[in-house]
N, C-alpha and C positions, 0 to 999 in steps of 0.2 A: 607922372612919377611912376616909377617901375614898383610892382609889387615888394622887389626885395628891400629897397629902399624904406616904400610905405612901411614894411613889417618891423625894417631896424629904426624907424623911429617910433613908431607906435612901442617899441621893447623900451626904449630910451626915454623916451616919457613917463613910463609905466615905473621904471627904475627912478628914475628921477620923484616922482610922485608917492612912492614907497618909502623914500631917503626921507623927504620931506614930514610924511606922517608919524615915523619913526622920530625923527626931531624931535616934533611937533607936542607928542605924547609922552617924550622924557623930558622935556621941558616944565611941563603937567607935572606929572612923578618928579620933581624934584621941588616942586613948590613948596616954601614952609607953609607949614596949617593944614596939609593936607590930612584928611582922615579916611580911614580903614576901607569903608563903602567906597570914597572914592579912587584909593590904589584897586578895586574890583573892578570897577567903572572901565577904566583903562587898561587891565589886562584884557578886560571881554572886548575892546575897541582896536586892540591889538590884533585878537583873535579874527574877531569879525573880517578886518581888513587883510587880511590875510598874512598877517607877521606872526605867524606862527610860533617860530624860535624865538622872536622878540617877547612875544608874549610869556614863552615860560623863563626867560631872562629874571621879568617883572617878577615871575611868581617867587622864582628864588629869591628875588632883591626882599622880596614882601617878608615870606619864610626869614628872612633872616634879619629881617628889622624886628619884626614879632619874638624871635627866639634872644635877642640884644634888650631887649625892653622888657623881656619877660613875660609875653602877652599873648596871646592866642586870639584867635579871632576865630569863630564858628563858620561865618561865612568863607574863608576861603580855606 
């Protein structure tokens, strides 16, 4: 297999794999019964993984569940 090949699928995995944890973790974020610590949980696992923009998505989604509910949360 030629390097350029190797590299576009090593990319396409990566993609693929990114799509997937992305799913994966708003699937999480939309469960009922979640609580506070755990929308934290999953911004920082966004972050970690490298979905940066995904992660401050979450933060808004948070911020603005907190501000509909009336509620503030210290931690985040």
């Amino acid at each position: 297999m030629d390097n350029y090949t190797k590299k576009l699928l090593e990319e396409t995995a990566e993609k693929i794999y990114m799509k997937e944890l992305r799913r994966m973790i708003w699937k999480e974020w939309t469960r009922p019964g979640l609580k506070g610590n755990d929308h934290l949980v999953l911004i920082g696992m966004a972050s970690h993984f490298g979905l940066t923009e995904f992660a401050r998505e979450l933060k808004a989604n948070l911020d603005q569940m907190c501000s509909i509910k009336n509620e503030c949360m210290d931690e985040a």
